[in-house]
C-alpha positions, -999 to 999 in steps of 0.1 A, spaced: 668 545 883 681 566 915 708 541 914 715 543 878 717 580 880 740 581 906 765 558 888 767 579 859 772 608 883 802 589 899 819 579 865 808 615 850 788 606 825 786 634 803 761 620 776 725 621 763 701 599 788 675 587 769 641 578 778 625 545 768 595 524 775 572 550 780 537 542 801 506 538 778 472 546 780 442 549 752 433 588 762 442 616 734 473 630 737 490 597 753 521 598 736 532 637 746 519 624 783 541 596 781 573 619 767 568 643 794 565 621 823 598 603 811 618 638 809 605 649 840 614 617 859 648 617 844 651 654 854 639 648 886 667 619 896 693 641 882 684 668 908 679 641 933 718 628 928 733 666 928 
């Protein structure tokens, strides 16, 4: 994903990165767990190619 990231950063990518395949589990409140971990990693690799 770090390597993804940094493509788009060389090619300046200025469009929407959406998440997909999200990590499961059974627990309540699995699929805002999921959606928040995904943004967060996202965000976090877009700080980490700045």
């Amino acid at each position: 994903m770090l390597v993804l990231m940094q493509t788009l950063k060389d090619i300046s990518y200025l469009h929407m990165i959406v998440p997909d395949h999200a990590p499961q589990h059974d627990a309540s409140g699995h699929l805002e767990q999921a959606f928040a971990f995904q943004f967060s990693f996202i965000q976090a690799m877009l700080l980490a190619v700045e």
